[in-house]
C-alpha positions as CSV (number, residue, x, y, z in Angstrom):
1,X,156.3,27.7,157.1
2,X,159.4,29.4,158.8
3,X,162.0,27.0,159.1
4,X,163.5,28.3,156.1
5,X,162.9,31.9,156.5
6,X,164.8,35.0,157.5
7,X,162.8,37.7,159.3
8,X,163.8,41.0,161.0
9,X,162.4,42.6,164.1
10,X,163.3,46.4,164.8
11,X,161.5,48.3,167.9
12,X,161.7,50.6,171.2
13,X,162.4,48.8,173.8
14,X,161.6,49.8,177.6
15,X,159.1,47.0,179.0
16,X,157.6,43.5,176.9
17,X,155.5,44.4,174.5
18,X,153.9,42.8,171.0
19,X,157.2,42.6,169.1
20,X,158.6,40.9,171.9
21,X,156.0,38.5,171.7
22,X,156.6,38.5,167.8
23,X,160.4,36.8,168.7
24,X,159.2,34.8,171.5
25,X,156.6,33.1,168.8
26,X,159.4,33.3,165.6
27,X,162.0,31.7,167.8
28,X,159.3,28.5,169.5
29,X,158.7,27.5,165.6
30,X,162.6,27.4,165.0
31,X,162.7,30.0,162.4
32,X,165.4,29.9,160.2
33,X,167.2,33.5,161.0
34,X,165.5,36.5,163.1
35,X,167.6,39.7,163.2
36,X,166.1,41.0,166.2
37,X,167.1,44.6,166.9
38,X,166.4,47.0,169.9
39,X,166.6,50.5,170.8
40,X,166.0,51.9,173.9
41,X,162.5,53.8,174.1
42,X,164.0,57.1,176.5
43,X,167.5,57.9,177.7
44,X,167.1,56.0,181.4
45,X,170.5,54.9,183.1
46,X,168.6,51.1,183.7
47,X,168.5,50.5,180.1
48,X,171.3,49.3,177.8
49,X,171.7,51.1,173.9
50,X,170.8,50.2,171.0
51,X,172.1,47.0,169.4
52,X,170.5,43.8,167.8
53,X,170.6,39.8,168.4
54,X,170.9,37.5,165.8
55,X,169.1,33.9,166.0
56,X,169.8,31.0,163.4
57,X,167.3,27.8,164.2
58,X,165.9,29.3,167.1
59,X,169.7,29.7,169.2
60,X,171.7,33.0,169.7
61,X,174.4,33.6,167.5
62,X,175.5,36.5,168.1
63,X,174.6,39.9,170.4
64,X,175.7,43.2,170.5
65,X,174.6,46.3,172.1
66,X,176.5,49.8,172.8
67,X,176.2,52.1,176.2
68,X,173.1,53.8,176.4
69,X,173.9,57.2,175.7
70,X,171.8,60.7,176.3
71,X,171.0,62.6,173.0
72,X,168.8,65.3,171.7
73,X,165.8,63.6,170.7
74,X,165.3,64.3,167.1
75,X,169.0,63.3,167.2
76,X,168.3,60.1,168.9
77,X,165.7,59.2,166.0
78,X,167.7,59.7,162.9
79,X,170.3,57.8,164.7
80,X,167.6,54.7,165.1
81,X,166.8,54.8,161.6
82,X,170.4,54.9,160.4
83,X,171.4,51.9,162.7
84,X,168.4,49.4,161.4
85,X,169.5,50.0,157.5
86,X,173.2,49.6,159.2
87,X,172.9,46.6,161.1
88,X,170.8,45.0,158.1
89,X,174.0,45.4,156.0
90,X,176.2,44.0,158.3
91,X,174.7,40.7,157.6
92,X,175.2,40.7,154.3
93,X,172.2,38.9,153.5
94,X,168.6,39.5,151.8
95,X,165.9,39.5,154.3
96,X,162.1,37.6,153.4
97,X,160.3,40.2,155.7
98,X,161.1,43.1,157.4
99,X,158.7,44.0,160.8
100,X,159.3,47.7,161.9
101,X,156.9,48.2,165.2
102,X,156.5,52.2,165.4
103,X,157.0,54.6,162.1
104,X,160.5,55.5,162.4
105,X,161.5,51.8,162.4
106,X,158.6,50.9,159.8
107,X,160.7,53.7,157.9
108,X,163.7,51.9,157.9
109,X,162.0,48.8,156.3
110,X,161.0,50.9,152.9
111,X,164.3,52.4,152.7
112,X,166.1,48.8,152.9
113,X,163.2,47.3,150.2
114,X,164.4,50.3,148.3
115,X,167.7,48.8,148.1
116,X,166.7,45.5,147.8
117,X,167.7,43.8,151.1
118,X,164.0,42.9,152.4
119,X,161.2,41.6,150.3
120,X,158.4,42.6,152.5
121,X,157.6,44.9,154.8
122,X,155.2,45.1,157.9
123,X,154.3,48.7,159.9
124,X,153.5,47.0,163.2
125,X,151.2,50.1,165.0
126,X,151.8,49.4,168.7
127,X,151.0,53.0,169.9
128,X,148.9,55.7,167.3
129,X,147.6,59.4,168.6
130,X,146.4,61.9,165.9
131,X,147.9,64.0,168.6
132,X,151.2,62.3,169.5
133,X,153.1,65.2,169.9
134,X,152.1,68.9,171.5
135,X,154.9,70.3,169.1
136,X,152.8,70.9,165.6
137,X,155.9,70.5,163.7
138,X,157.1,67.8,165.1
139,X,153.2,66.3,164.8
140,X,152.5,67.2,161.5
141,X,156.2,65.0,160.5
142,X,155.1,62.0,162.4
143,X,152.0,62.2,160.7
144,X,153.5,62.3,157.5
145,X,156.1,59.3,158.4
146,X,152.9,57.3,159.8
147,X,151.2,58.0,156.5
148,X,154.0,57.1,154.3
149,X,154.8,53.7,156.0
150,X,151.2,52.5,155.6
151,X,151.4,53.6,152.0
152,X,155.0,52.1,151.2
153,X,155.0,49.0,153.5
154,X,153.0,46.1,152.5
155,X,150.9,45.1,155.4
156,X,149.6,47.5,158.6
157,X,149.2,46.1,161.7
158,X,147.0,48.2,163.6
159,X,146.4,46.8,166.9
160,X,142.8,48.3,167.2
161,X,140.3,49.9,164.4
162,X,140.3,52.8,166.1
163,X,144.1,53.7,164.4
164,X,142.6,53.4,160.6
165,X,139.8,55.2,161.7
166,X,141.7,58.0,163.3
167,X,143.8,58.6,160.2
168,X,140.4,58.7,158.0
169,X,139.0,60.8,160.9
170,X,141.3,63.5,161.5
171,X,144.1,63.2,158.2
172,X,141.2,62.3,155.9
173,X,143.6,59.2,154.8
174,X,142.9,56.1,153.9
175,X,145.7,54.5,152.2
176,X,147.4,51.1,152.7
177,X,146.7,47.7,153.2
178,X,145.5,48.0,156.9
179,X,144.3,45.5,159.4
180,X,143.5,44.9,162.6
181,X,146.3,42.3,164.9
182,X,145.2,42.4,168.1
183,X,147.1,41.8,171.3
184,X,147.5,38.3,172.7
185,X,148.4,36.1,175.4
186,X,150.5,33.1,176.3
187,X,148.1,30.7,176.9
188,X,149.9,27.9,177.1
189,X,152.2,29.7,180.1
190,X,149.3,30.7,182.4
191,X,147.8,28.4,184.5
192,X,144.6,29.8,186.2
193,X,143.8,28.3,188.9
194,X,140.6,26.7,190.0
195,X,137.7,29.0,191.3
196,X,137.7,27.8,194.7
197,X,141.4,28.3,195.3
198,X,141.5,31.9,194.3
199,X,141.5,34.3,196.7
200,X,137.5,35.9,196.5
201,X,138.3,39.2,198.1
202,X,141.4,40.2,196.3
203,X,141.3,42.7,193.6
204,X,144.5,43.4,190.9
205,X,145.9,45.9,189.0
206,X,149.1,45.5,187.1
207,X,151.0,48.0,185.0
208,X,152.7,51.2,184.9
209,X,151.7,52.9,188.1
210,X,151.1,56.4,186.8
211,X,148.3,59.1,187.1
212,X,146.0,58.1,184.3
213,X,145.8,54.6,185.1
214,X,143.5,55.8,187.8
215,X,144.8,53.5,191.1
216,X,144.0,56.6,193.3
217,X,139.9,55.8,192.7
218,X,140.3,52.2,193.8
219,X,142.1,53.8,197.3
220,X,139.2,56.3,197.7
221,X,137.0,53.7,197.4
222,X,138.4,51.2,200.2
223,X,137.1,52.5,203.4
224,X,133.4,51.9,202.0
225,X,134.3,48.6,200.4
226,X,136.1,47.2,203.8
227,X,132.8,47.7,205.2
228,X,130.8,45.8,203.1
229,X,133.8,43.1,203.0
230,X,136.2,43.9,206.2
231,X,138.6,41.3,204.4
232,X,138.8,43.2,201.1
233,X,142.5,43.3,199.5
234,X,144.0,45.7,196.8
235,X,147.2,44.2,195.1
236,X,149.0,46.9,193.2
237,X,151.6,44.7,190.8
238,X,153.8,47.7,189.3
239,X,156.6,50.2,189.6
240,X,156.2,54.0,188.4
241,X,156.6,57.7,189.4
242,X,152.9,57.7,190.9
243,X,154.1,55.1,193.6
244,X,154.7,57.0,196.2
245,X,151.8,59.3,196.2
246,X,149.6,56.4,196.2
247,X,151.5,54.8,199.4
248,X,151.1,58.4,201.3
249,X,147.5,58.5,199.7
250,X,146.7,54.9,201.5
251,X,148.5,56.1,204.8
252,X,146.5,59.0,205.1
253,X,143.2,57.1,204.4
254,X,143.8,54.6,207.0
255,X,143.8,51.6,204.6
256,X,147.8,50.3,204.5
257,X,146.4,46.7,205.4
258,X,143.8,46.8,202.9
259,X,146.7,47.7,200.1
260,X,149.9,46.0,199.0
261,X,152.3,47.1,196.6
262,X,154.7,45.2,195.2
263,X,156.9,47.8,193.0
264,X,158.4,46.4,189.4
265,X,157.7,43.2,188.8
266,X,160.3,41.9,185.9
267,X,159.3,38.5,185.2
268,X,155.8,38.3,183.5
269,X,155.4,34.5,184.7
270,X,155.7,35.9,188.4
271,X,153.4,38.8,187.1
272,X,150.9,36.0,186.0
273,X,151.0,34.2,188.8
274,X,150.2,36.5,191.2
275,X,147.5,37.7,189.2
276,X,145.9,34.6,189.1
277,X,145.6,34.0,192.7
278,X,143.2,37.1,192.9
279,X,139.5,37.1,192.2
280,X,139.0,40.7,190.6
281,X,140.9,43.2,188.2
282,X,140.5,47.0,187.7
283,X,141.7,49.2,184.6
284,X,140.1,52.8,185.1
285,X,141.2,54.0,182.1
286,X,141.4,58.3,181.9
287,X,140.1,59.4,178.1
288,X,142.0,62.3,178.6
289,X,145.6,63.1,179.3
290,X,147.0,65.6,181.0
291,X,147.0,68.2,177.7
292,X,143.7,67.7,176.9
293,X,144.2,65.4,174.3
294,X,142.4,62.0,173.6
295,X,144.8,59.3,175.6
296,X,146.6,56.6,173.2
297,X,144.6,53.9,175.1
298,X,141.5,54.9,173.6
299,X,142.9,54.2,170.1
300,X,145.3,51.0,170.9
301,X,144.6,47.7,172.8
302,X,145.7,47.7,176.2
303,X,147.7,44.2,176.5
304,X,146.6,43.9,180.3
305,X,142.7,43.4,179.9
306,X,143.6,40.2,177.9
307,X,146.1,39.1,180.1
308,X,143.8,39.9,183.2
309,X,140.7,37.3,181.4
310,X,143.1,34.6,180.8
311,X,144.0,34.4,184.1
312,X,140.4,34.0,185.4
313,X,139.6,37.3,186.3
314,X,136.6,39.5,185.6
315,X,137.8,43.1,184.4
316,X,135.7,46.3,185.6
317,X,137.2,48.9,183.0
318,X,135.9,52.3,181.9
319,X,134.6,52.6,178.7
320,X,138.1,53.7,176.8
321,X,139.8,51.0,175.5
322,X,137.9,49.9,172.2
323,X,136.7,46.3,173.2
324,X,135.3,47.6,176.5
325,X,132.0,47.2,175.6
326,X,132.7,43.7,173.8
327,X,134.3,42.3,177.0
328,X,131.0,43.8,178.6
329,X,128.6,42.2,176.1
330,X,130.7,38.7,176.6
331,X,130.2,38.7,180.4
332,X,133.3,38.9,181.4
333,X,133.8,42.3,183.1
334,X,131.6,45.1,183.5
335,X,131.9,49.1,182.8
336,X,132.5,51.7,185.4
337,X,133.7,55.2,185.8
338,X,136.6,56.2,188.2
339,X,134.3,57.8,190.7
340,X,134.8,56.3,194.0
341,X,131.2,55.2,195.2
342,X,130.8,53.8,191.4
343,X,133.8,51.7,191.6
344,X,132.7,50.8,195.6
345,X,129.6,49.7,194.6
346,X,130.6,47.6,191.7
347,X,133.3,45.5,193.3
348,X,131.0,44.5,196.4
349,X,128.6,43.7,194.1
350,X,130.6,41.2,192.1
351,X,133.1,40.2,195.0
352,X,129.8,39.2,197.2
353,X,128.2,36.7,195.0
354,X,130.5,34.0,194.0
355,X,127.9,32.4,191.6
356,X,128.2,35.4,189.3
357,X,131.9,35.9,190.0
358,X,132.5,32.4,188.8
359,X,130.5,33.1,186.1
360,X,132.1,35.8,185.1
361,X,135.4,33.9,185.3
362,X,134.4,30.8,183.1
363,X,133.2,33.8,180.3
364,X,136.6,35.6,180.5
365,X,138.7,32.5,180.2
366,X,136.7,31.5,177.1
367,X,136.7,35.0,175.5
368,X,140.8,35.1,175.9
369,X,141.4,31.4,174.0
370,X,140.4,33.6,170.6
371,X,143.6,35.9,171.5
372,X,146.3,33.0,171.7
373,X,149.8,34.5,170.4
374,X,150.0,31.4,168.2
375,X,147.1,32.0,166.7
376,X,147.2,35.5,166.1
377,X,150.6,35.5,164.3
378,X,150.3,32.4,162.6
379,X,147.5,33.4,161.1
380,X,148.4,36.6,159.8
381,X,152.0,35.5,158.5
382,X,150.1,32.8,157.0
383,X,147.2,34.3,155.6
384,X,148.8,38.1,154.9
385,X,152.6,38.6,154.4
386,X,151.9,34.7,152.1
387,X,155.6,34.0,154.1
C-alpha cells in the first residue's frame, strides 16, 4: 500500500508525539518518500530550528535544519507556514498526501493542493481548546484557521470526540469530514513484565511535571499511605518547571524516601521500561487551567493513559480525559479526585489486594491491544485517505 507512495509530515516539535509516531509507522512499512518537516513548538535554546528530513525506501536522504532563532510569535507562525509550502517546492515533486498536525501546518496543505503539489490533505488535531488563546483576536483567527482546514482538507483527524463536538458546541460548526484517530502505542516495543516480578508497592507518573498534572496530591497523600504500606514508592518519570517545588514539597513532608524523581527522561524505551517495573499509575488530571478555562486534556487524548495500560498498569485518573469512564467501565483503572485522603484511600486499596491488582492488570493489557499504532494508521490510510 505505501511502497510506492510519497507522503509529507509537517508539525511542532518539542517532545514525541502522534506525528512522530505517524514517521516511525510510514518509515517500518518502507514508504516510498516521507518529507518529514519540523518546527520547533517555543523559542527554547535546547531545541534546533525549523528544517525537514527527507526519506526514500525507509533511509535518510537528506536533513537540514537552521539555528533556532527567537521571534515575535505571530511572526514565528507566518514564517512556519511559508517554510512548509517552501520546502515542498524544493523537491520538485507532486506529493500523494499531505498530513499537517495543528492548523497552521494543516493550512499549508490547502494552499499547496491549491497549487497542485499534494493530492490530499489530512488536519491531524493533536491539541483543540475553544479557548486556545486569552487574546480574543488572536482566538477568534485560530478559530477561523481551525474551521477552514476541516472544511478545505479532506480528512480530520480529531484525536477525541470531544474536538467535533466543541466546534458544534461553542462555534455552532459542523463542517468537514471529521473522525476520531485515537492515540496509540508501540506494542510490539513494550514488554510488560509478568505480575509477580513487578514491584506491588510502586506507583508511576510520567510526563510533563507541571502544576495541573496534579503530582502535589499524590505527595500529600504519602504520609497516610506509608502507614497503611510502610514500603510504599512514588516514582516521578519527568522533567518540568514544577520539579523543584515538588522536591521541597516532599522535604518538608518528611517523605524523600518514599519519592524518587528522575528528571527528563529522553528515550521512551527507557521511559517504558521503568514504567513497567511498577504496579500502579496516577494521572490527576485538573479540568481547569490556571485562567479559568476548560484544560485541553479534557477535549484531547492524553497519550500516557494508553501507554500506562500496555505496560500492565492500572490507571486511577480523574474524570477529565474523555475515555476515563471507559477505562473505568473496562476494569482497568478506577476514577478519583485529587484530594489527598481520596487518592490515599484508593491506592491502598488496590496496592493491598494483589488478586484485584492483577486483575486489573490482565483488563488494561487487553483494553490497550485495540490501540496498536499499526492498527490505528493502517486502518485509517487504508480505509479513509483510499492511499
Amino acid at each position: 500500500m505505501l511502497k510506492d507512495k510519497k507522503i509529507i509530515i509537517a508539525t511542532h516539535v518539542y517532545t514525541t508525539g502522534p506525528a512522530q509516531d505517524l514517521k516511525e509507522y510510514l518509515l517500518n512499512n518502507k514508504i516510498d518518500e516521507l518529507l518529514f518537516i519540523g518546527h520547533p513548538l517555543f523559542y527554547d535554546k535546547k531545541l534546533r530550528g525549523s528544517g525537514y528530513e527527507l526519506y526514500t525506501n525507509g533511509e535518510v536522504k537528506v536533513e537540514k535544519y537552521t539555528v533556532i532563532k527567537k521571534v515575535p510569535e505571530v511572526l514565528s507562525y507566518i514564517k512556519d507556514v511559508a517554510l512548509n509550502i517552501i520546502y515542498v517546492f524544493k523537491t520538485g515533486k507532486k506529493w500523494d498526501l499531505y498530513v499537517g498536525s495543528d492548523n497552521l501546518n494543516a493550512l499549508s496543505g490547502v494552499i499547496l493542493k491549491l497549487l497542485g503539489k499534494v493530492a490530499k490533505t489530512v488536519y491531524y488535531v493533536i491539541d483543540y481548546n475553544p479557548k486556545r488563546f486569552q487574546n480574543k483576536i488572536l482566538n477568534n483567527i485560530y478559530q477561523k484557521v481551525d474551521q477552514l482546514c476541516v472544511t478545505h482538507c479532506d480528512e480530520t483527524w480529531n484525536l477525541s470526540p470531544r474536538m467535533e463536538m466543541a466546534r458544534k458546541e461553542y462555534f455552532n460548526y459542523g463542517g468537514g469530514n471529521q473522525k476520531v484517530v485515537p492515540v496509540g502505542v508501540w506494542l510490539d516495543r513494550i514488554n510488560a513484565p509478568r505480575f509477580e516480578e513487578a514491584e506491588k508497592h510502586t506507583m508511576v507518573f510520567m510526563g510533563h511535571v507541571i502544576e495541573k498534572q496534579g503530582v502535589q496530591h499524590v505527595l500529600n497523600a504519602i504520609p497516610k499511605i506509608a502507614k497503611s504500606i510502610p514500603d510504599f514508592k512514588f516514582l516521578v518519570i519527568g522533567g518540568g518547571n514544577y520539579l523543584d517545588k515538588l522536591k521541597d514539597q516532599a522535604e518538608k513532608l518528611g517523605i524523600q524516601d518514599h519519592v524518587t524523581f528522575t528528571g527528563y527522561v529522553k528515550e521512551h524505551t527507557d521511559i517504558e521500561r521503568m514504567l513497567s517495573r511498577c504496579s500502579v499509575a496516577i494521572a490527576l488530571y485538573d479540568k481547569y487551567d490556571e485562567n479559568g478555562n476548560i484544560s485541553f486534556t479534557y477535549f484531547s487524548d492524553p497519550a500516557k493513559l494508553k501507554t500506562y495500560l500496555a505496560c500492565g498498569l492500572p490507571v486511577l485518573l480523574t474524570d477529565i480525559p474523555y475515555n476515563a469512564k471507559e477505562i473505568q467501565k473496562n476494569g482497568c483503572g478506577k476514577i478519583i479526585t485529587t484530594d489527598a485522603e481520596s487518592v490515599a484511600v484508593s491506592v491502598v486499596e488496590v496496592m493491598e489486594n494483589e488478586t484485584k491488582l492483577k486483575e486489573y492488570r490482565d483488563n488494561g493489557l487487553g483494553y490497550s491491544r485495540k490501540y496498536n499504532w499499526n492498527d490505528i494508521f493502517g486502518k485509517v490510510l487504508k480505509q479513509s485517505v483510499e492511499i
